[in-house]
PLY file of the C-alpha trace (Angstrom):
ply
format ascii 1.0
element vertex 305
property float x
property float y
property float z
element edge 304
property int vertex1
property int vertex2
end_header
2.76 -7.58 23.84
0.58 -7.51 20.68
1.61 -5.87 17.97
-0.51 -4.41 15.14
0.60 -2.69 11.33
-1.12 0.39 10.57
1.11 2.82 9.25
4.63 1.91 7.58
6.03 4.02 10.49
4.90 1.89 13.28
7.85 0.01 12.44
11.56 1.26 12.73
14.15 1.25 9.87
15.91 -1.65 11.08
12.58 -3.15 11.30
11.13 -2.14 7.40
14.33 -3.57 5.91
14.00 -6.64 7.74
10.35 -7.31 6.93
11.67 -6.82 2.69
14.37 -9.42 3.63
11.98 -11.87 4.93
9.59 -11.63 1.90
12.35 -12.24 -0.17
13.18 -15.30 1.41
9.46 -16.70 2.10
8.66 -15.79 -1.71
11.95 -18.07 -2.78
10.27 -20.71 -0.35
6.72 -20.07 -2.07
8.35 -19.95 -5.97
10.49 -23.67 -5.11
7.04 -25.45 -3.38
9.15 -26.13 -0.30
6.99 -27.11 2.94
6.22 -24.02 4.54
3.58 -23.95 6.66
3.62 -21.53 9.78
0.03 -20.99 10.21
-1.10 -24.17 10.14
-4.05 -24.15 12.50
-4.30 -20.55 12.11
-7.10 -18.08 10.97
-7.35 -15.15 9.61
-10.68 -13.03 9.54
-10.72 -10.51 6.27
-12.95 -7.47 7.09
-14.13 -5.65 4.05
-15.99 -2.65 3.66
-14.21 -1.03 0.41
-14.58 -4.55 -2.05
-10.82 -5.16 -3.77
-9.49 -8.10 -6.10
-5.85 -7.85 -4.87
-6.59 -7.42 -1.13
-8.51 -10.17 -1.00
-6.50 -12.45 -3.21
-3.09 -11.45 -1.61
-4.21 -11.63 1.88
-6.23 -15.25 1.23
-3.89 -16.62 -1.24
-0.73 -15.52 1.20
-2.53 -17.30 4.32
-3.70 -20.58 2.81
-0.26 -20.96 1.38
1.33 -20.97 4.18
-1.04 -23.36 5.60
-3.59 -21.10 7.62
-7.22 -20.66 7.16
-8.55 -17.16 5.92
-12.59 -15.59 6.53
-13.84 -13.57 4.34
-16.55 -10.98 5.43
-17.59 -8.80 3.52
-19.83 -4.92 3.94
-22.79 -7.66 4.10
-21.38 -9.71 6.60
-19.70 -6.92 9.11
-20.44 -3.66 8.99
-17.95 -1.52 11.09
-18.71 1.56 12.63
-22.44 1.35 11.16
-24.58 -1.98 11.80
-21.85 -2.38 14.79
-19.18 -0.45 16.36
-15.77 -1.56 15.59
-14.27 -2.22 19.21
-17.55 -4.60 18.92
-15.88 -6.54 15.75
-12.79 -6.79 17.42
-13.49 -8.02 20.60
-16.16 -11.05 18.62
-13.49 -11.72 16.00
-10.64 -11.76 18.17
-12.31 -14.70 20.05
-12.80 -16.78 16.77
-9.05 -15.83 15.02
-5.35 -15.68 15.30
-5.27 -11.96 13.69
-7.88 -9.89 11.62
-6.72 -7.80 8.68
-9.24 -4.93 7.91
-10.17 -2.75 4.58
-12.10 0.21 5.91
-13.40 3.39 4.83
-13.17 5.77 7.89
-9.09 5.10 9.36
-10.49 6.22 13.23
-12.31 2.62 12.62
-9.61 0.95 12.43
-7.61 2.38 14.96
-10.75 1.71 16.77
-10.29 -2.48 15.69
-6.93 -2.40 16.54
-7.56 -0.97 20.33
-10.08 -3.04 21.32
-8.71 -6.34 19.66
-6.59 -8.74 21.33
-5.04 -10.30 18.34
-3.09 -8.47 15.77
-4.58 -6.17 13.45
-3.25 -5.35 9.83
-4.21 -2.34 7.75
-5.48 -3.49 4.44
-6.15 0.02 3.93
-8.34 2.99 4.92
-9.34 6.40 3.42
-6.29 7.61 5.22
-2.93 5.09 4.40
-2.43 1.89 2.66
0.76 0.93 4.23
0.64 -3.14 3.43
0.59 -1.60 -0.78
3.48 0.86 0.21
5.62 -1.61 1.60
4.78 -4.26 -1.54
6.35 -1.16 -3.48
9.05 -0.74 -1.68
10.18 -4.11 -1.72
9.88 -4.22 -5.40
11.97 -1.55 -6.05
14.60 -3.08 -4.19
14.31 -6.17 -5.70
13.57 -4.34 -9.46
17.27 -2.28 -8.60
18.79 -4.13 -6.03
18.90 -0.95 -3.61
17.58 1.63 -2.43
20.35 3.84 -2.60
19.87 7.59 -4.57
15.93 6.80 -5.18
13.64 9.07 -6.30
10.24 8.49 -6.68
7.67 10.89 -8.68
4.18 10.20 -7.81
1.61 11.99 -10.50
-1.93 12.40 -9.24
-4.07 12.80 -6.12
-2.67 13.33 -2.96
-4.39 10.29 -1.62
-3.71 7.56 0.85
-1.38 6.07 -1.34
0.98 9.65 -0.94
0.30 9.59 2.94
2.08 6.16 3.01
4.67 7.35 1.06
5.24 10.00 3.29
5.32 8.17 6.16
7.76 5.46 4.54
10.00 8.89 3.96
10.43 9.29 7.99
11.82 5.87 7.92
14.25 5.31 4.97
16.12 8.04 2.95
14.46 8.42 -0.15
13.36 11.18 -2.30
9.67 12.13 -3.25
8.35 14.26 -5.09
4.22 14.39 -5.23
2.67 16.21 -8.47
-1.07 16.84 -7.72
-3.44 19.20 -8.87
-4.39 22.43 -6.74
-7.26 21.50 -4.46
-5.89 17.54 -4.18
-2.85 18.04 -1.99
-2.23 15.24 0.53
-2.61 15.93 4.64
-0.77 18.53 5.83
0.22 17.12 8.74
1.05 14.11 7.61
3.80 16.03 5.32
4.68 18.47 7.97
5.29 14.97 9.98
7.62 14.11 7.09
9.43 16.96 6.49
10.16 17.33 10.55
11.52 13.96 10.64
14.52 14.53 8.42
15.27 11.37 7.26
13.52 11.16 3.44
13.27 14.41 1.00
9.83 15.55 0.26
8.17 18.07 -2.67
5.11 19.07 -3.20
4.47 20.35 -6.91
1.33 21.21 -9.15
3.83 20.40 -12.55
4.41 16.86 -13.10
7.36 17.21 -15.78
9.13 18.59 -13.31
8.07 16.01 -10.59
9.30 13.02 -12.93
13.07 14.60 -14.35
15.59 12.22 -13.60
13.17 9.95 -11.29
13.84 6.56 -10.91
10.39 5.25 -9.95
7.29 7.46 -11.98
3.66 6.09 -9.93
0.70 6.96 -10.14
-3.23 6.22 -9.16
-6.83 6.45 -10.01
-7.59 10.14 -9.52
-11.05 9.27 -7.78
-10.56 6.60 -4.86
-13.65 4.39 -4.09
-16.09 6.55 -2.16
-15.05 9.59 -4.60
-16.13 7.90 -7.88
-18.83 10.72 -7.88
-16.28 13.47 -8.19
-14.67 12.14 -11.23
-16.10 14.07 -14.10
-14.89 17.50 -11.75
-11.68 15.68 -11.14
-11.20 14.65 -15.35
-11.51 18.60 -15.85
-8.52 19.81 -13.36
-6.28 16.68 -13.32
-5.91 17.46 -17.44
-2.48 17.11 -18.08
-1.67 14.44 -14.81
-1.52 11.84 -17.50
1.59 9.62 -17.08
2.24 9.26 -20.93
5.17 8.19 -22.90
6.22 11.43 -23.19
6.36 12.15 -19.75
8.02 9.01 -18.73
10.53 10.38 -21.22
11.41 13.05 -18.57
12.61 10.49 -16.02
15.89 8.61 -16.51
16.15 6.05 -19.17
16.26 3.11 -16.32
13.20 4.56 -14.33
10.56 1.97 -14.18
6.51 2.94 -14.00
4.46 1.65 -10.84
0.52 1.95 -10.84
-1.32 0.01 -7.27
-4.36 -0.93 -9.57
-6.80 -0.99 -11.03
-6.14 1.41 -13.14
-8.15 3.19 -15.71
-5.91 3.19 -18.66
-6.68 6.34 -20.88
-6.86 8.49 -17.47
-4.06 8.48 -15.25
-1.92 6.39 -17.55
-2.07 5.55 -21.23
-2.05 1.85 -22.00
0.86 2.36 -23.91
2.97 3.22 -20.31
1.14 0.40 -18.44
2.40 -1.97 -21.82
6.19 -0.82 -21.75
8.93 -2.63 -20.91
9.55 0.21 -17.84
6.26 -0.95 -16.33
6.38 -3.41 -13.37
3.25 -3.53 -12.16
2.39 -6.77 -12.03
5.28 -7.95 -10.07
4.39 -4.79 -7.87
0.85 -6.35 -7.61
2.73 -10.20 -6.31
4.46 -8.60 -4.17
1.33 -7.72 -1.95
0.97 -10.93 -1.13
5.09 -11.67 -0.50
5.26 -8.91 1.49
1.58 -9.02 3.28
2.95 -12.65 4.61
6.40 -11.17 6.20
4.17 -8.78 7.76
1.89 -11.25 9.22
4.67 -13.43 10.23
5.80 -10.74 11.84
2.84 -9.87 13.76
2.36 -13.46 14.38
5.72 -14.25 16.26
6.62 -16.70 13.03
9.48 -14.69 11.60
0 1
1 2
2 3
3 4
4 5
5 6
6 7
7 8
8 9
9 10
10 11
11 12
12 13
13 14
14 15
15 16
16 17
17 18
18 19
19 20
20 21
21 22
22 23
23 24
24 25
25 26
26 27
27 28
28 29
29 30
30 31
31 32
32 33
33 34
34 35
35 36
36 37
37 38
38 39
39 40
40 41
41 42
42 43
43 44
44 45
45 46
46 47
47 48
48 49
49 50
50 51
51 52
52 53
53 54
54 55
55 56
56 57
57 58
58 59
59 60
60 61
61 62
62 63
63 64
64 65
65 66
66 67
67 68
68 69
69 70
70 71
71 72
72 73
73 74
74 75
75 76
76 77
77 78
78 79
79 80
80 81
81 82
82 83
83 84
84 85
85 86
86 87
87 88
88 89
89 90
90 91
91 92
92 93
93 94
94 95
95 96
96 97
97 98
98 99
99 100
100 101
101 102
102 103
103 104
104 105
105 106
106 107
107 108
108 109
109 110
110 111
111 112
112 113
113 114
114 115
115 116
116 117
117 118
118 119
119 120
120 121
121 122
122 123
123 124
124 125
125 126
126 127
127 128
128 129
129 130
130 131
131 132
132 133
133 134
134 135
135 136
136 137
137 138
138 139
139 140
140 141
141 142
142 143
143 144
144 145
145 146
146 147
147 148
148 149
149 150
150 151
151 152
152 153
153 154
154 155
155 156
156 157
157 158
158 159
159 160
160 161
161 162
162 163
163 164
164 165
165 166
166 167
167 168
168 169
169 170
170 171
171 172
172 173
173 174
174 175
175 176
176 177
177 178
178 179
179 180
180 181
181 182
182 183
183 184
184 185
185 186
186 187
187 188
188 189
189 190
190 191
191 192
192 193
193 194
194 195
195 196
196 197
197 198
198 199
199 200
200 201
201 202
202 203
203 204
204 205
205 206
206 207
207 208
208 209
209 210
210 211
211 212
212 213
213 214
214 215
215 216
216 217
217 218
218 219
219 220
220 221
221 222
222 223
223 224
224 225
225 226
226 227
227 228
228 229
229 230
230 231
231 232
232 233
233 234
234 235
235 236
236 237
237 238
238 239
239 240
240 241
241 242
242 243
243 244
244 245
245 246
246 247
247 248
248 249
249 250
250 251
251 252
252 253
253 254
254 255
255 256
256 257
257 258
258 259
259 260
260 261
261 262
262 263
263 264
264 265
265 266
266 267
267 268
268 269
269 270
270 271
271 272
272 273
273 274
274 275
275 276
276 277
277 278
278 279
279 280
280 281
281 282
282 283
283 284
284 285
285 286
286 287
287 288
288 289
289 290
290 291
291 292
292 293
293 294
294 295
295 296
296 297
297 298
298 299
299 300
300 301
301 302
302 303
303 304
């Protein structure tokens, strides 16, 4: 039966912590340029209506390395849900490729792509959840500590897609985290009432980010205006004052917590450059990992693993 990702939930526990394992191992195969090359004869069409550097690099690079062939098509080239419905896409591209990984705008499209398709579908990301980033983070905190065990994570900011995936990672493994945002930002209710019901992960909602980050291990954060809210941002600059990760708040957290930003970031808003500098930053193995994990995943989907 075909399997798509979506949400970091549509896999089990057992399942999440075997996925990390295996992008351990393929990125030790990757790092030592030993023959690897499971997709050989493969392809892999790249839907894109929200542009991004690292989905597109991760996703390509990942695939071509591991000796498939990845399409890119961009708002110009496919359209979904406007210039042509997506069960349209999905049904034309699932004739031409092995599995189709999608960035969209509107997440009903995608779970629109993913129905009608007959090959696997990834979630790159939607307005909704960006599970392939969430599980890139949680494989580099595990690899950053060496376990997961007593985690906390305080994420400082808009209670985006990024928090939903967090969330639903929380129903999974037993983590704690705590979500500062802003009145007026929170994330979906149901998604945390989905959470909290689950029992598995502790979850906070707070409007006071000091107390968010004391004695975190993991302090994250993200743009406070998302692509398709760019117009909101001088509003948003006015009542996200004081959602700053600084020096000073990182302070707050324990002296081994490390700082964790998806990107891009604008430096001077959400995070000084003097955070994103530190030696408690690790966003740029954070950002690798994407494509590490990305390629479990599609492995995964693909029957390779």
């Amino acid at each position: 039966m075909k399997q798509n990702f979506l949400h970091v939930d549509d896999w089990s526990t057992d399942q999440i912590l075997e996925a990390m394992e295996l992008a351990l191992a393929v990125k030790a195969k990757l790092k030592k340029r030993e023959p690897f090359q499971p997709f050989k004869d493969h392809s892999l069409a790249m839907v894109f209506a929200k542009p991004s550097a690292r989905t597109r690099a991760s996703f390509e690079t990942g695939f071509c390395r591991l000796g498939g062939h990845a399409l890119y098509l961009g708002p110009a080239d496919v359209d979904v849900g406007n210039r042509e419905p997506a069960k349209d896409v999905a049904r034309v591209l699932s004739g031409y490729n092995d599995m189709i990984m999608a960035r969209l705008f509107d997440h009903e499209h995608m779970l629109e792509l993913a129905r009608y398709a007959t090959v696997p579908v990834v979630n790159g990301l939607t307005d909704y959840n960006h599970p392939c980033q969430i599980m890139a983070d949680i494989l580099t905190i595990r690899e950053h500590r060496g376990h997961l065990d007593d985690l906390k994570i305080a994420y400082v900011g808009d209670g985006n897609n990024i928090v939903h995936s967090w969330l639903r990672l929380a129903t999974r493994l037993p983590f704690h985290f705590v979500c500062a945002c802003p009145l007026n930002y929170p994330p979906e209710q149901a998604t945390l009432a989905m959470a909290e019901a689950a029992g598995v992960g502790t979850v906070e909602i707070t409007n006071d980010p000091l107390k968010a980050v004391t004695d975190a291990d993991v302090v994250y954060t993200d743009v406070w205006a998302s692509m398709g809210k760019k117009h909101e941002l001088r509003e948003r600059k006015r009542h996200f004052q004081g959602f700053t990760v600084t020096p000073d708040l990182m302070a707050a957290a324990k002296p081994t917590a490390v700082f964790m930003h998806c990107l891009p970031a604008q430096r001077g808003l959400e995070v000084t450059d003097a955070v994103m500098e530190s030696p408690a930053s690790i966003i740029f193995q954070q950002a690798e990992n994407r494509m590490h994990m990305q390629n479990a995943i599609m492995l995964i989907l693909a029957g390779k693993a």
